[in-house]
DSSP file (Angstrom, degrees, kcal/mol; ACC not computed):
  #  RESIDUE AA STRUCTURE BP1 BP2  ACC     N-H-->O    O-->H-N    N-H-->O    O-->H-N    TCO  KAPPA ALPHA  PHI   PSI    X-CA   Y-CA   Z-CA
    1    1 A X              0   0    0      0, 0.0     2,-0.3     0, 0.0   148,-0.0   0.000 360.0 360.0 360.0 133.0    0.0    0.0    0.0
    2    2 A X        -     0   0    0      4,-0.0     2,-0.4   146,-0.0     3,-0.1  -0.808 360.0-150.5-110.3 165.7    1.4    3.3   -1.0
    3    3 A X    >   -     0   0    0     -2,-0.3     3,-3.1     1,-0.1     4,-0.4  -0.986  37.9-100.3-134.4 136.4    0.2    6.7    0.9
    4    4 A X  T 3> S+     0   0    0     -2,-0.4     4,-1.9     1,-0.3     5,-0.2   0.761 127.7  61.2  -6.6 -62.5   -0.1   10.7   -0.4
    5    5 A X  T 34 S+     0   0    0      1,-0.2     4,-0.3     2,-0.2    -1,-0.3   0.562  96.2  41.0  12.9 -85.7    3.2   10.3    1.7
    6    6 A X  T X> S+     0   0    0     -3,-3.1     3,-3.7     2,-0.2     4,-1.3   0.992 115.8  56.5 -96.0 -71.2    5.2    8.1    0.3
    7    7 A X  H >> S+     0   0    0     -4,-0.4     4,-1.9     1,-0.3     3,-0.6   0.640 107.1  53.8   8.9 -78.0    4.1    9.9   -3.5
    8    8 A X  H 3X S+     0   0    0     -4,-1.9     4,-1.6     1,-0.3    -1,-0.3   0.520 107.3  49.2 -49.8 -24.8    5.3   13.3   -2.2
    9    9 A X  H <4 S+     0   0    0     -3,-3.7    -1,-0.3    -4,-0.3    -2,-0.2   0.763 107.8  46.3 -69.8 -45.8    8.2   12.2   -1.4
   10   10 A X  H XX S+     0   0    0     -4,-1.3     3,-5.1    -3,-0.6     4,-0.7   0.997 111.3  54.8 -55.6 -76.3    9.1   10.5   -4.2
   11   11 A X  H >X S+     0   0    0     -4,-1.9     3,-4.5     1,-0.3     4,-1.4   0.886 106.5  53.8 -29.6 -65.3    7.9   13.8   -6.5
   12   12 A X  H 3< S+     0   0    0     -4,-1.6    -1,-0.3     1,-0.4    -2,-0.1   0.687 101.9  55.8 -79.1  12.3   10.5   16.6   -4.2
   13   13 A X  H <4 S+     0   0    0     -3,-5.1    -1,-0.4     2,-0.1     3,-0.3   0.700 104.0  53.2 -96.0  -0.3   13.5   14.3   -5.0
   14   14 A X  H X< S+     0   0    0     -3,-4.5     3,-1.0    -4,-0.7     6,-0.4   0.975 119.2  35.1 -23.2 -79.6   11.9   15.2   -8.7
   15   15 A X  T 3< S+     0   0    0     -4,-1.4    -3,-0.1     1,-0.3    -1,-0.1   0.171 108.2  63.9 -80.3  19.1   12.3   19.2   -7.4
   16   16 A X  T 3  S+     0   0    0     -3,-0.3     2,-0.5     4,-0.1    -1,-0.3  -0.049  79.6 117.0-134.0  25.0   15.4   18.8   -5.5
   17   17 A X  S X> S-     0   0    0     -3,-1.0     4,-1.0     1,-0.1     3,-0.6  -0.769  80.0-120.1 -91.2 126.5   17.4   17.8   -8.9
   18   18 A X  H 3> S+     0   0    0     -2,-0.5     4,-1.2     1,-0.2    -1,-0.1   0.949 115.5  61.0 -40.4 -36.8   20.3   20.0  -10.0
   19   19 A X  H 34 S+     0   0    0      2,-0.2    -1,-0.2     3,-0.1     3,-0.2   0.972 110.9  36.4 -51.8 -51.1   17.9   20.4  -13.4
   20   20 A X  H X> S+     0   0    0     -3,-0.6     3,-3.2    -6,-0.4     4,-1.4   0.997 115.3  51.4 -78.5 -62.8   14.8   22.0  -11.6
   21   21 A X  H 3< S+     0   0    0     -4,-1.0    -1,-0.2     1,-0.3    -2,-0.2   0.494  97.9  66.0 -71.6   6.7   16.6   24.1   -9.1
   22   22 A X  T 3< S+     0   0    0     -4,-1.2    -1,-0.3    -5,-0.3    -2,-0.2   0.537 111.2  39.4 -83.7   0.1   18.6   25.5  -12.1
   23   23 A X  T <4 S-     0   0    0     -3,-3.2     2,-0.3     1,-0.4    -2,-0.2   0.815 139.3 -21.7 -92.0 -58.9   14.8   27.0  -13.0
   24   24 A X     <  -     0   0    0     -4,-1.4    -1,-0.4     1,-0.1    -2,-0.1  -0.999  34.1-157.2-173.9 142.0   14.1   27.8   -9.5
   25   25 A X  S    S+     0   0    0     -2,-0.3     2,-0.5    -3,-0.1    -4,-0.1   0.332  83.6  93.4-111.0   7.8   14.9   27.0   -6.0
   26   26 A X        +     0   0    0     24,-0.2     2,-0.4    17,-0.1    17,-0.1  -0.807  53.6 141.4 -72.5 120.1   11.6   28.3   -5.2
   27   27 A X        -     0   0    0     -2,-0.5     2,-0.3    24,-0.1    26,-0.3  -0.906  23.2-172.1-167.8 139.8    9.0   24.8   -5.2
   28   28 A X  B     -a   53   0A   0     24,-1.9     2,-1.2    -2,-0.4    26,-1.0  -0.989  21.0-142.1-129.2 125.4    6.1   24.0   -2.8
   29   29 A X  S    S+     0   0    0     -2,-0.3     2,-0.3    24,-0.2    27,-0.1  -0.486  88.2  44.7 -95.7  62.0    3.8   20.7   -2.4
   30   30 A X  S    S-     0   0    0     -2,-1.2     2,-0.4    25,-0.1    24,-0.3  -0.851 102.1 -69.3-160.9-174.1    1.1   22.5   -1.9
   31   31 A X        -     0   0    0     -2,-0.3     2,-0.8    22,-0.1    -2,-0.1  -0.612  36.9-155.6 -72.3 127.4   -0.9   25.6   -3.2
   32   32 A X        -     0   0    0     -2,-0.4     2,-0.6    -4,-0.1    -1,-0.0  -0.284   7.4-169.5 -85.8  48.2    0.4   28.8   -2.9
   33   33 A X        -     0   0    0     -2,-0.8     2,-0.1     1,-0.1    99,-0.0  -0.349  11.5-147.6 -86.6 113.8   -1.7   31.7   -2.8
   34   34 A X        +     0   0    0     -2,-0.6    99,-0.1     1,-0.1    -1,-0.1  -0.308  35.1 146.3 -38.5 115.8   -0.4   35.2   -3.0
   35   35 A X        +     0   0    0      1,-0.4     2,-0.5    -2,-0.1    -1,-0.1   0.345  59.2  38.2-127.2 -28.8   -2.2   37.7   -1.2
   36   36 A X  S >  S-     0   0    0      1,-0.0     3,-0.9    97,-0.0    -1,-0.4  -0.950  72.4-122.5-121.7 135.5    0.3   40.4    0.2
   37   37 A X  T 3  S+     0   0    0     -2,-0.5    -1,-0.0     1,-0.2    -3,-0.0   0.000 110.5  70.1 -29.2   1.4    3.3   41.9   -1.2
   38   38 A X  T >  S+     0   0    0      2,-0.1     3,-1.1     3,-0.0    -1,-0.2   0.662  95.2  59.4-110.8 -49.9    5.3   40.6    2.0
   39   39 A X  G X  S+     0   0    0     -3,-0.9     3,-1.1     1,-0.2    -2,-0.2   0.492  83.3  83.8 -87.8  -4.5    4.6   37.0    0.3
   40   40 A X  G >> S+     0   0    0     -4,-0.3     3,-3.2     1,-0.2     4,-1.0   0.829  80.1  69.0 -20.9 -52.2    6.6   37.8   -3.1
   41   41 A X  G <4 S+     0   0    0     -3,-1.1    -1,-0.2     1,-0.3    -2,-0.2   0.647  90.6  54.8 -57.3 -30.1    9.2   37.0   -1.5
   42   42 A X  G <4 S+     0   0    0     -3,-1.1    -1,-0.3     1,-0.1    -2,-0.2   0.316 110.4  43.6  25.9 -63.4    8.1   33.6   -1.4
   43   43 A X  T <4 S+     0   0    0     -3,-3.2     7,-3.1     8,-0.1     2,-0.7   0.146  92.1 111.7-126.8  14.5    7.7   33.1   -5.1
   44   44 A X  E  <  +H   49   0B   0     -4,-1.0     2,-0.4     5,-0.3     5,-0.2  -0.800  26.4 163.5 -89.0 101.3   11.0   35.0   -6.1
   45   45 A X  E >  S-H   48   0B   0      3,-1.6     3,-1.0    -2,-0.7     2,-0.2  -0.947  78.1 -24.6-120.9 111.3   14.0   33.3   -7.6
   46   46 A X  T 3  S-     0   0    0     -2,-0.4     4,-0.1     1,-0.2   -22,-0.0  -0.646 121.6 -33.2  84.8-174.9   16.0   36.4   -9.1
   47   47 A X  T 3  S+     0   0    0     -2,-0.2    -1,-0.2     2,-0.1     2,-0.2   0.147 122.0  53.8 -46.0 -13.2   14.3   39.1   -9.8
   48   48 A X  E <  S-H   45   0B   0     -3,-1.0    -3,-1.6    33,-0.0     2,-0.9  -0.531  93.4 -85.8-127.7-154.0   11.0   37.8  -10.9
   49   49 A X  E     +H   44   0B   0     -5,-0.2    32,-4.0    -2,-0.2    -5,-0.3  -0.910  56.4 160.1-117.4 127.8    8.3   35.6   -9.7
   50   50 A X  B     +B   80   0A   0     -7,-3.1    30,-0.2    -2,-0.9   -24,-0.2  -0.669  17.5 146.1-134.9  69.1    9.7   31.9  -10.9
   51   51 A X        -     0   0    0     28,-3.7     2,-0.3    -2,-0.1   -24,-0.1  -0.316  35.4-157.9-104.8-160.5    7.9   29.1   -8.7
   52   52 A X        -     0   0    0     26,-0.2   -24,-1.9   -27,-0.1     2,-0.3  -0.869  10.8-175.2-160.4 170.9    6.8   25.6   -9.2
   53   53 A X  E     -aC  28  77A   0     24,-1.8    24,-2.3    -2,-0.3   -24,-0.2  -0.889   5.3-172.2-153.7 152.3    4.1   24.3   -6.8
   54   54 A X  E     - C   0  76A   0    -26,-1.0     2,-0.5    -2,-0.3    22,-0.2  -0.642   4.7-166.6-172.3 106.0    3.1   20.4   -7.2
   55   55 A X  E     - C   0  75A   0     20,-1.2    20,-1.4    -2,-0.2     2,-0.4  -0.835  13.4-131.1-120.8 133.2    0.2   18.8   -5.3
   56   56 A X  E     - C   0  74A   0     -2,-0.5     2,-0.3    18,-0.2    18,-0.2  -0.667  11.9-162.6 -93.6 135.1   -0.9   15.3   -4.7
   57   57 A X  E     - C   0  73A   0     16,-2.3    16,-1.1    -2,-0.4     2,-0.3  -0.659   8.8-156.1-126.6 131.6   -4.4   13.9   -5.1
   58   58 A X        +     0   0    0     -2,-0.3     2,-0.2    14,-0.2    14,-0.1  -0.862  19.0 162.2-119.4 158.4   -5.5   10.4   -3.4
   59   59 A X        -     0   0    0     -2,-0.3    12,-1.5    12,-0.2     2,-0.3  -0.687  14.2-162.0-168.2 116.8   -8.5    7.8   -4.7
   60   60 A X  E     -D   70   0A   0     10,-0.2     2,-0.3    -2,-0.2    10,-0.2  -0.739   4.8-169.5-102.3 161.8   -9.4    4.0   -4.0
   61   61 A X  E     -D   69   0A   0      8,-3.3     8,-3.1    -2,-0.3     6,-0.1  -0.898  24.8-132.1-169.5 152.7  -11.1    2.1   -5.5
   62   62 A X  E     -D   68   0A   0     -2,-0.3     2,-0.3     6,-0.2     6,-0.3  -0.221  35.9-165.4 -78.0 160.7  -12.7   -1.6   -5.1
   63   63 A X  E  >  -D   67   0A   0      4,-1.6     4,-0.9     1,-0.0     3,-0.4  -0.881  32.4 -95.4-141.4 158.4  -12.1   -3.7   -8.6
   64   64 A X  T  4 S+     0   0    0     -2,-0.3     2,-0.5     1,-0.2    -2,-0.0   0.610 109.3  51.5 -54.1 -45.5  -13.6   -6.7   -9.5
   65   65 A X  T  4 S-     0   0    0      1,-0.1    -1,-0.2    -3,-0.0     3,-0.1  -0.275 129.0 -69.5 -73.0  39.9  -11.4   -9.4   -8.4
   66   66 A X  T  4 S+     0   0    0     -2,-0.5    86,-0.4    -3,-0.4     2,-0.2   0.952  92.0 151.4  39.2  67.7  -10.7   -8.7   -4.9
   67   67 A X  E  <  -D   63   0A   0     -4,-0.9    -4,-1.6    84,-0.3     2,-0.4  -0.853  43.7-161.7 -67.0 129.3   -8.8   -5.7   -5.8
   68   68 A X  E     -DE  62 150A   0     82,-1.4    82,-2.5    -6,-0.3     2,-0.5  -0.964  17.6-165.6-115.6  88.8   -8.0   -2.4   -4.3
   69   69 A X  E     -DE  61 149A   0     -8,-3.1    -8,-3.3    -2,-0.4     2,-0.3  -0.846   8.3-152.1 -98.4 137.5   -6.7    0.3   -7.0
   70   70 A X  E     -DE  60 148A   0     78,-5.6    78,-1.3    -2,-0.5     2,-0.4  -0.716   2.9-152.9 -91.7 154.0   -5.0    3.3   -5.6
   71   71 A X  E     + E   0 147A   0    -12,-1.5     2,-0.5    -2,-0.3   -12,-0.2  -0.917  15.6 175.7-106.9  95.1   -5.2    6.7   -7.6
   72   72 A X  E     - E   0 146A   0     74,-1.7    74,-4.0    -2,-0.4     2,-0.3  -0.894   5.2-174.3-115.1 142.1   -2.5    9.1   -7.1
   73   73 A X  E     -CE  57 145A   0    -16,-1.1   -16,-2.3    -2,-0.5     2,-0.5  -0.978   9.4-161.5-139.4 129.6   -2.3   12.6   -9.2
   74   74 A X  E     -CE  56 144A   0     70,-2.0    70,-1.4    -2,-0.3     2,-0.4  -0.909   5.9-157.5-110.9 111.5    0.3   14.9   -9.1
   75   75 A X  E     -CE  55 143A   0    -20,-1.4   -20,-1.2    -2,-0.5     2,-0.3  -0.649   6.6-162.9-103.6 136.2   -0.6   18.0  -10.4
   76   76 A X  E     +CE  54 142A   0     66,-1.4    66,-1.0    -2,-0.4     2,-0.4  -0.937  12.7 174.8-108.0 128.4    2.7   20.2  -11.6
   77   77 A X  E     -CE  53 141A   0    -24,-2.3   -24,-1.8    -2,-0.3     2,-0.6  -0.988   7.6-169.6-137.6 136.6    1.9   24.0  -12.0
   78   78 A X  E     - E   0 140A   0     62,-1.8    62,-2.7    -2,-0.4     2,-0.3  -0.998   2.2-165.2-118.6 133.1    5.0   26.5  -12.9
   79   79 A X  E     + E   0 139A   0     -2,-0.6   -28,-3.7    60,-0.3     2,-0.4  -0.987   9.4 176.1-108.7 123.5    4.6   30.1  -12.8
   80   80 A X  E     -BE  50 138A   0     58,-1.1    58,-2.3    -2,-0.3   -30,-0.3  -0.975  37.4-100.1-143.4 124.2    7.1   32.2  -14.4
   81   81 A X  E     - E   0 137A   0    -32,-4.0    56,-0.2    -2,-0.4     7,-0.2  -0.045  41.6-118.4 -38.6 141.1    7.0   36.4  -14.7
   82   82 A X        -     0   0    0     54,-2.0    54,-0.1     6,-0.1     2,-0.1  -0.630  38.9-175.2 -78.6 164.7    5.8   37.7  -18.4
   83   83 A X    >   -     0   0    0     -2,-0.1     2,-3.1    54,-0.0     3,-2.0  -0.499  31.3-106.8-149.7  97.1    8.3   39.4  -19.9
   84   84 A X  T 3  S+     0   0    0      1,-0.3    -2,-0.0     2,-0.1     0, 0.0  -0.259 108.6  59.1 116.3-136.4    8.6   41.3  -23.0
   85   85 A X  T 3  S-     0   0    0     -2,-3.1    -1,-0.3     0, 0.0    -3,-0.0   0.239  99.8-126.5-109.9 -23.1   10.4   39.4  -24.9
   86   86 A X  S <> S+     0   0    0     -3,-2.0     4,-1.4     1,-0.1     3,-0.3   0.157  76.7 122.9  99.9 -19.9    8.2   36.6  -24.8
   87   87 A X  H  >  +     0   0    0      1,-0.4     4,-0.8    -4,-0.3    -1,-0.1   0.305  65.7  53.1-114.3 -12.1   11.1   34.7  -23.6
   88   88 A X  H  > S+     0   0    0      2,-0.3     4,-1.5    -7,-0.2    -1,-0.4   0.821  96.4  72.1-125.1 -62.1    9.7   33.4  -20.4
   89   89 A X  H  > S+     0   0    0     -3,-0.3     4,-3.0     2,-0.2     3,-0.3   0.964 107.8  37.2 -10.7 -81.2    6.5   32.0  -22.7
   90   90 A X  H  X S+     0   0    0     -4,-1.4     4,-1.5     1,-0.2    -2,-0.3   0.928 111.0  65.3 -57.7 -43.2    9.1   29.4  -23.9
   91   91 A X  H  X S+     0   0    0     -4,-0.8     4,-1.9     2,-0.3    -2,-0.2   0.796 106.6  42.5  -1.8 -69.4   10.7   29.2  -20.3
   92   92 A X  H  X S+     0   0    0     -4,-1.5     4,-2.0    -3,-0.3     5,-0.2   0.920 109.3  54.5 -81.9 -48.1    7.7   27.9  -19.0
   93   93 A X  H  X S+     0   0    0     -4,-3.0     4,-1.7    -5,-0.3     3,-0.4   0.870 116.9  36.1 -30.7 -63.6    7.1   25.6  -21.7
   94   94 A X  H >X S+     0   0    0     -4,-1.5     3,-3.5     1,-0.3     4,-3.1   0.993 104.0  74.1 -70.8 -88.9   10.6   23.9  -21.3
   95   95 A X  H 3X S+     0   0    0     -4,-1.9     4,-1.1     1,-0.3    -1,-0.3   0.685 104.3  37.7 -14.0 -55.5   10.2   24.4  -17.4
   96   96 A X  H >X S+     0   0    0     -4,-2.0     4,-2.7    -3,-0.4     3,-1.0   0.939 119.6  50.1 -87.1 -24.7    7.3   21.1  -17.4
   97   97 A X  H <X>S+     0   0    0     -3,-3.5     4,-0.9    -4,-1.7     5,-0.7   0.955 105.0  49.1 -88.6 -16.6    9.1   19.2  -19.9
   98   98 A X  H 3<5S+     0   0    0     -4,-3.1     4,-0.4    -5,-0.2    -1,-0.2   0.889 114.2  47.5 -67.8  -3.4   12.4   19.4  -18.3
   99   99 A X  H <X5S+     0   0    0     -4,-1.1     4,-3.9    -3,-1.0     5,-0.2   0.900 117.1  49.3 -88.2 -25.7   10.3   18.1  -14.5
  100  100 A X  H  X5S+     0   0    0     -4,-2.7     4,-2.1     1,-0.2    -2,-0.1   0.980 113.5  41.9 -61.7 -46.9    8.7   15.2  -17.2
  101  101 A X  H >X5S+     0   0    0     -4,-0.9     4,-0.9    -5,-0.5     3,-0.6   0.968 124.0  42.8 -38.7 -52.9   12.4   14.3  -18.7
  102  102 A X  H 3><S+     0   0    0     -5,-0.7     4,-3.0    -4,-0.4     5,-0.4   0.890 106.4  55.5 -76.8 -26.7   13.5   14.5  -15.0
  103  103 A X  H 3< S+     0   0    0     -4,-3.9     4,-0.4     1,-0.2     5,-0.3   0.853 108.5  54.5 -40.4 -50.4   10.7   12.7  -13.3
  104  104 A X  H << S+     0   0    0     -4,-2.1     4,-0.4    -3,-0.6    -1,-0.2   0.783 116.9  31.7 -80.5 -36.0   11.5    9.7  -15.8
  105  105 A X  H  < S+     0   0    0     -4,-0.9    -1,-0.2     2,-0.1    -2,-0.2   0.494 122.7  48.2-119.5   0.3   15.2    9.3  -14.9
  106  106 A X  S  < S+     0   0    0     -4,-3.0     6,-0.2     2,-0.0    -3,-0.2   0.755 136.1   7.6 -85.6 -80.1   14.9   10.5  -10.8
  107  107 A X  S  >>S-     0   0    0     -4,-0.4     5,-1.8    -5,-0.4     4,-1.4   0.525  97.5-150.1 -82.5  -1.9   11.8    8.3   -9.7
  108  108 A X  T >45 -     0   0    0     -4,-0.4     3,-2.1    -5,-0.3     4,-0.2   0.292  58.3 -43.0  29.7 173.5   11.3    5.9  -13.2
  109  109 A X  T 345S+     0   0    0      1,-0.3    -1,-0.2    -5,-0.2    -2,-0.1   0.590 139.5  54.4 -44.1 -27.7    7.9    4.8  -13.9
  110  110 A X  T 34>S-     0   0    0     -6,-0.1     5,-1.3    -3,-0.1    -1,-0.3   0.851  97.9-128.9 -79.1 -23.8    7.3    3.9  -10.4
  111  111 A X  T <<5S-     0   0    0     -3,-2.1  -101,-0.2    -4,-1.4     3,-0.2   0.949  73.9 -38.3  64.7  61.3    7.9    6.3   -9.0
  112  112 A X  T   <S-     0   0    0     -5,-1.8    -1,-0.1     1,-0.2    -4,-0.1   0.759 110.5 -71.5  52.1  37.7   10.3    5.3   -6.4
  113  113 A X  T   5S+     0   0    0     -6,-0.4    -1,-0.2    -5,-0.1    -2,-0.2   0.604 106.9 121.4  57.0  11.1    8.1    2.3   -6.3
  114  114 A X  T   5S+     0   0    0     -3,-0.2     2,-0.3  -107,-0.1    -3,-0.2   0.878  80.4  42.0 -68.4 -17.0    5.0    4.1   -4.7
  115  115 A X      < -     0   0    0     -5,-1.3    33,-0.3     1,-0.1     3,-0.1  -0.801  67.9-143.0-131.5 156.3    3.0    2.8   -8.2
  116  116 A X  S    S-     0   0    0     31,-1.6     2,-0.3    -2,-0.3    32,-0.2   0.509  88.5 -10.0-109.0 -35.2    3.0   -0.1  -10.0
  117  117 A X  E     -F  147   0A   0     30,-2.2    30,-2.4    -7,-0.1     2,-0.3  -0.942  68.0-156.7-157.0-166.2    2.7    1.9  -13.6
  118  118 A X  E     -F  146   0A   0     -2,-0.3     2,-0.6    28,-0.2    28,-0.2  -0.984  15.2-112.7-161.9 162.6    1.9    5.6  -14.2
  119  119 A X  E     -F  145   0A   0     26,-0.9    26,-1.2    -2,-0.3     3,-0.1  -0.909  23.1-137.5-130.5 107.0    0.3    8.1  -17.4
  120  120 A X        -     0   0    0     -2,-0.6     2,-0.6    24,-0.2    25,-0.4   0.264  47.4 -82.8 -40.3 175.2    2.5   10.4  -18.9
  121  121 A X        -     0   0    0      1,-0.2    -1,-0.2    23,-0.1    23,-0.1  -0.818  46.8-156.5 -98.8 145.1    0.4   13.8  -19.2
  122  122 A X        +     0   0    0     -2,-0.6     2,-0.2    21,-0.3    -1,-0.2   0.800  68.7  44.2 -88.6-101.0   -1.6   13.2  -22.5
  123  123 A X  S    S-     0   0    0      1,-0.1    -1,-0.2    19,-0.0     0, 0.0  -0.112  79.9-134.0 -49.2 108.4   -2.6   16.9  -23.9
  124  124 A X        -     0   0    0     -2,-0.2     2,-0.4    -3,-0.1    -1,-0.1  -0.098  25.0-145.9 -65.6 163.7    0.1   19.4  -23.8
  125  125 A X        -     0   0    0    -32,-0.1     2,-0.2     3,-0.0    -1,-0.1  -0.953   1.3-133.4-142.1 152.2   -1.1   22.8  -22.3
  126  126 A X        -     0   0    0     -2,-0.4     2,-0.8    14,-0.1    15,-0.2  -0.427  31.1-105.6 -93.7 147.3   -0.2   26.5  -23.1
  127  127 A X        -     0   0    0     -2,-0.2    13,-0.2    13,-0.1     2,-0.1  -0.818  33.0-159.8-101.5 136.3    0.4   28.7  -20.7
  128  128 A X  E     -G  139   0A   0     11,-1.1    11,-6.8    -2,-0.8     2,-0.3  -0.386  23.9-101.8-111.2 169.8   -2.0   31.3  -19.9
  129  129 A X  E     -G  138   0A   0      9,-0.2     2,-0.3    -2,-0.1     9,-0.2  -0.831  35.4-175.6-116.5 115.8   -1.6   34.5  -18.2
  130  130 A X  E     -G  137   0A   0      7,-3.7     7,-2.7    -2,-0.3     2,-0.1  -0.963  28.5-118.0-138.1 170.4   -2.4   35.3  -14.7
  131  131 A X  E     +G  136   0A   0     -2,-0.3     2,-0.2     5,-0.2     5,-0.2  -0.354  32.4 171.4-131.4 143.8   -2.4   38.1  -12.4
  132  132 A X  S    S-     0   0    0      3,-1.4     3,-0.3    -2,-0.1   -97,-0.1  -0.723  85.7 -20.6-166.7 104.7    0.1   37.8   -9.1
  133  133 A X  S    S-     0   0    0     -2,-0.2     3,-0.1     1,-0.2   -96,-0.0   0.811 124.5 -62.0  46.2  34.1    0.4   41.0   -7.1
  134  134 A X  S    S+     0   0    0      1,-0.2    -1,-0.2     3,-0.0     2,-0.2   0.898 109.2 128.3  62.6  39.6   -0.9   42.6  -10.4
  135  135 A X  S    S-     0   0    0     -3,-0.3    -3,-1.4    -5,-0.1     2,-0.5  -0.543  72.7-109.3-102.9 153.0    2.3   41.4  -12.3
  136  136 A X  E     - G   0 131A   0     -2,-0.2   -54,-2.0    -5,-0.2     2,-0.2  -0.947  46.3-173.8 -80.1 109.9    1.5   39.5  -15.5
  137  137 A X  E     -EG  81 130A   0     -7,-2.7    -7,-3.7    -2,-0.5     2,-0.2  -0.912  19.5-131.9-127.5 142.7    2.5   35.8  -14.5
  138  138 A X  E     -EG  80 129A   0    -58,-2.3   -58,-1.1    -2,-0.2     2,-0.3  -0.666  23.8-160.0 -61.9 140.8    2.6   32.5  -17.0
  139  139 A X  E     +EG  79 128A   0    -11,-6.8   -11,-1.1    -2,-0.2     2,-0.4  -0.980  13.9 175.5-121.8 130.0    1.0   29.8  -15.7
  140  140 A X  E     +E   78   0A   0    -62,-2.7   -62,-1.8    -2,-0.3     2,-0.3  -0.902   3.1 171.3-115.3 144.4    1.6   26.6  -16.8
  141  141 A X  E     +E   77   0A   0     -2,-0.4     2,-0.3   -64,-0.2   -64,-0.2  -0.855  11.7 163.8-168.4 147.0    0.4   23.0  -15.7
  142  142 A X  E     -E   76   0A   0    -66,-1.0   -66,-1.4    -2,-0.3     2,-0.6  -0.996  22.2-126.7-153.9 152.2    0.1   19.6  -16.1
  143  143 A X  E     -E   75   0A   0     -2,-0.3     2,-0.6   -68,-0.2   -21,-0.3  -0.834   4.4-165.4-130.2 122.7   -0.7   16.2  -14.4
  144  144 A X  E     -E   74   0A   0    -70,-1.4   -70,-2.0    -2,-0.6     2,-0.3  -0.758  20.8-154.3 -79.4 104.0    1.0   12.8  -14.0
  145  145 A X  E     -EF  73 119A   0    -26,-1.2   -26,-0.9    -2,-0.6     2,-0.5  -0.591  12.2-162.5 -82.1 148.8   -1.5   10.3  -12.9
  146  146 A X  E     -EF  72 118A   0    -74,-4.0   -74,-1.7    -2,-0.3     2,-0.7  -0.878   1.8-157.5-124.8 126.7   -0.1    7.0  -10.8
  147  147 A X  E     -EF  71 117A   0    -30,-2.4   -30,-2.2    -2,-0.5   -31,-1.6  -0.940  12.1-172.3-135.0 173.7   -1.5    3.6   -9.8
  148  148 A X  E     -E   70   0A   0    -78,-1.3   -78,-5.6    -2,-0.7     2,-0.5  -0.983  15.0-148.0-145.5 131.1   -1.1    1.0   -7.5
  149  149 A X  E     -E   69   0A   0     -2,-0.3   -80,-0.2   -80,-0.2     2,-0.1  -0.814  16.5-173.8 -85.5  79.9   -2.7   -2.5   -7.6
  150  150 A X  E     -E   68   0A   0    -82,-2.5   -82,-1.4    -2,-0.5     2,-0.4  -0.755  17.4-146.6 -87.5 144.2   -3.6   -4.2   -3.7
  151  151 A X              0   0    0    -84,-0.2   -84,-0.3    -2,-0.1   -85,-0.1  -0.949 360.0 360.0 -96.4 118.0   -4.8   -7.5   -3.9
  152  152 A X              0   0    0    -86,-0.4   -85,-0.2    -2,-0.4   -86,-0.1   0.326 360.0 360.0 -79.7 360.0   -7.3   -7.9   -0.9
């Protein structure tokens, strides 16, 4: 049996890779929300607002054969200042595939064994534009789903 835990764990030796902290040493497992100007500070790698935030989602469920499937989804969201130059658009882009590329060769398809198999993120997504202390921020995100098989 694997737990949110064991998941999360796996995932921040993901965001604790020389690859992701050369984007930002800014990263949070949970959701972040910016309310104050005191909390910038927070989401700041440099001079602009650079984060990545990555939160994990639990679900069982009974299967037919005295089976237990677990559901785990890890939802990746990077946020990255606009700039410009546009330059930070591709930034963000690059920024989720370099955590899938890194995902694949830190935790493999198990994901430090917490899953028995796992689903790459199917659509790619654009990053849209969202307001963070009335700055123009990309946001970008995308979600790895995980499962695990119990026999009961």
């Amino acid at each position: 049996m694997s737990t949110p835990s064991d998941v999360r764990t796996a995932w921040a030796s993901v965001f604790a890779d020389a690859s992701i902290t050369a984007i930002t040493s800014k990263v949070y497992a949970y959701d972040l929300p910016i309310t104050t100007g005191t909390e910038l500070g927070q989401v700041r790698h440099g001079q602009e607002i650079n984060y990545f935030s990555y939160l994990v989602s639990y679900t069982e469920q009974l299967k037919a054969v005295k089976q237990l499937e677990q559901r785990f989804r890890v939802t990746v969201q990077y946020f990255r200042e606009h700039n410009l130059t546009g330059s930070n658009y591709n930034a963000a882009v690059d920024a989720l595939y370099t955590v899938h590329s890194t995902a694949r060769s830190v935790i493999g398809s198990k994901w430090s064994n917490s899953i028995d198999f796992y689903q790459p993120p199917g659509d790619p997504r654009q990053p849209s534009i969202v307001s963070i202390d009335a700055r123009p921020v990309w946001k970008i995100e995308t979600s790895f789903d995980g499962v695990k098989i119990l026999d009961l």
